[in-house]
C-alpha positions as CSV (number, residue, x, y, z in Angstrom):
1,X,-32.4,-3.9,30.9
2,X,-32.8,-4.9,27.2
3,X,-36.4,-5.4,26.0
4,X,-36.9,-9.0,24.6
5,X,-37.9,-7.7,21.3
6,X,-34.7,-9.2,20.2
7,X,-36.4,-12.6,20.6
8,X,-39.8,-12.3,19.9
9,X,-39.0,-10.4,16.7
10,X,-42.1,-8.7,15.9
11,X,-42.5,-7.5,12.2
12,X,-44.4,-4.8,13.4
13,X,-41.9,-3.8,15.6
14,X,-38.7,-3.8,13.5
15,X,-37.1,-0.9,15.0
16,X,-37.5,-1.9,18.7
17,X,-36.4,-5.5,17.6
18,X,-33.1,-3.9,16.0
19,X,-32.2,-2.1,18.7
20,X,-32.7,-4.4,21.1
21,X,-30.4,-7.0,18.8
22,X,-27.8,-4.1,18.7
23,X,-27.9,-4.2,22.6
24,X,-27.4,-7.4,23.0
25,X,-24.4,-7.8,20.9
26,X,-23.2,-5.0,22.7
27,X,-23.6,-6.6,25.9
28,X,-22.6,-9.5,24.6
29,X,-19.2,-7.9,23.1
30,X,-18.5,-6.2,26.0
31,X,-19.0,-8.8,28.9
32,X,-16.6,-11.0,27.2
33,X,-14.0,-8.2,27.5
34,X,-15.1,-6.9,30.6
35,X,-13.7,-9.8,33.4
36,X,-10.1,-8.2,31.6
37,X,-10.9,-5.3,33.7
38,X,-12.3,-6.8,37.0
39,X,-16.0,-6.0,35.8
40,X,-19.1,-7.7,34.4
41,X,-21.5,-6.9,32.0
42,X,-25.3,-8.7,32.3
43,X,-28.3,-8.0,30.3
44,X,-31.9,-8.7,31.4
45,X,-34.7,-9.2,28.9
46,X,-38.3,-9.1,30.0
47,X,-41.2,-9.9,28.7
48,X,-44.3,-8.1,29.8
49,X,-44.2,-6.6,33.2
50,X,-47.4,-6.0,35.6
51,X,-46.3,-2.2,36.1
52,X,-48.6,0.5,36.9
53,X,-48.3,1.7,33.3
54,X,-49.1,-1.7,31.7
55,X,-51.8,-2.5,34.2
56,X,-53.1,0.9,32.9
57,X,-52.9,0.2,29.4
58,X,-54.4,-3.1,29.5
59,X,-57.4,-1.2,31.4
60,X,-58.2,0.7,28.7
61,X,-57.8,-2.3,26.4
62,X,-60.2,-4.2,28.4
63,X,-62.7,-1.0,28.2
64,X,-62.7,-1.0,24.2
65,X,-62.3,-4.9,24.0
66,X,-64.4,-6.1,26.8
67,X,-66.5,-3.0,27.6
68,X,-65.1,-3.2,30.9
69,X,-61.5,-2.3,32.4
70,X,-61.9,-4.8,35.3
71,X,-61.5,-7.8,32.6
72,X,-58.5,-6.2,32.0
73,X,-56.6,-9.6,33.4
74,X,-58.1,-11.7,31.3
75,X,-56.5,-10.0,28.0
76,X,-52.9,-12.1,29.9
77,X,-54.8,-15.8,29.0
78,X,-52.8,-16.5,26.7
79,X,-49.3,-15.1,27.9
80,X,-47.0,-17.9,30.0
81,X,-48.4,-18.8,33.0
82,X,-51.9,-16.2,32.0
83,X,-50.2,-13.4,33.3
84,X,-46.9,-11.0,33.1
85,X,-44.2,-10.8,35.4
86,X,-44.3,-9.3,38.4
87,X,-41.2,-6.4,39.1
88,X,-40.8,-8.4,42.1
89,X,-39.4,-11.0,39.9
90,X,-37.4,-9.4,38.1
91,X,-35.8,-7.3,40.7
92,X,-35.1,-10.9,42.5
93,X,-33.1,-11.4,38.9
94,X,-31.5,-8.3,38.8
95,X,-30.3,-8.7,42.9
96,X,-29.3,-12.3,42.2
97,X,-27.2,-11.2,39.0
98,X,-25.5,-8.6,40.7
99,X,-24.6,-10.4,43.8
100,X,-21.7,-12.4,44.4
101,X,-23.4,-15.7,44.0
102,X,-22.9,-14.6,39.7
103,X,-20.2,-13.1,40.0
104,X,-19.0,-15.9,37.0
105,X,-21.9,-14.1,34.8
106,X,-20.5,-11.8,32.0
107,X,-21.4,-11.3,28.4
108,X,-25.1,-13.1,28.5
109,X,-28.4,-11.9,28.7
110,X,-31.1,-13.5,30.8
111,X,-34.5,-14.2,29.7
112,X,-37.5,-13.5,31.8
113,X,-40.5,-14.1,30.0
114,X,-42.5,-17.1,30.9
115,X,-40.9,-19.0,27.6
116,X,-42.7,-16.1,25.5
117,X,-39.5,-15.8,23.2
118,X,-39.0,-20.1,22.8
119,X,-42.9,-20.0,21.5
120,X,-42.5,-17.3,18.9
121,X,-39.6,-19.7,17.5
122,X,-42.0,-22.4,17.4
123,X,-42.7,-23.9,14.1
């Protein structure tokens, strides 16, 4: 699991976004070598998931933004789709990339997002 500050690279987060660039050449590095050894190596980027802790913080958002933590919802409009991920999704990822129906998947990273990373690199 590689947070997709690597793609959305966020000035105001230049440490997260050059670790998570050092992970994925490091996953990237390493799955190619890996299939050398019988193994692969997948990373998984995602974008904002509807956890109990972001669901949480976006409560309080909605409380100092809105005056009301049941608006917190709306404060996704303008995310893909107006909302984050589900971990339902992104376990259904993480069970399809380590199943045997990838089992040609090494060295990449998969991008779950909504297209939240291809709209930061919009001009």
């Amino acid at each position: 699991m590689i947070g997709n500050a690597a793609e959305t690279l966020d000035h105001a987060y230049i440490c997260g976004v050059t670790g998570n660039a050092a992970l994925y050449a490091f996953t990237r590095s390493l799955g190619g070598a890996a299939p050398n050894d019988g193994l692969r190596v997948v990373g998984l980027s995602p974008g904002p998931v509807a956890t109990d802790r972001l669901v949480s913080l976006m409560r309080r958002k909605a409380a100092d933004r809105r005056g009301d933590p049941e608006r917190w919802q709306e404060l996704f409009a303008s995310m893909p789709f107006g909302r984050a991920a589900t971990p339902q999704e992104i376990g259904d990822m993480i069970a399809f990339l380590a199943s045997p129906r990838s089992s040609f998947t090494s060295g990449t990273i998969v991008t779950i997002d909504g297209g939240m990373a291809a709209r930061s690199r919009a001009f």
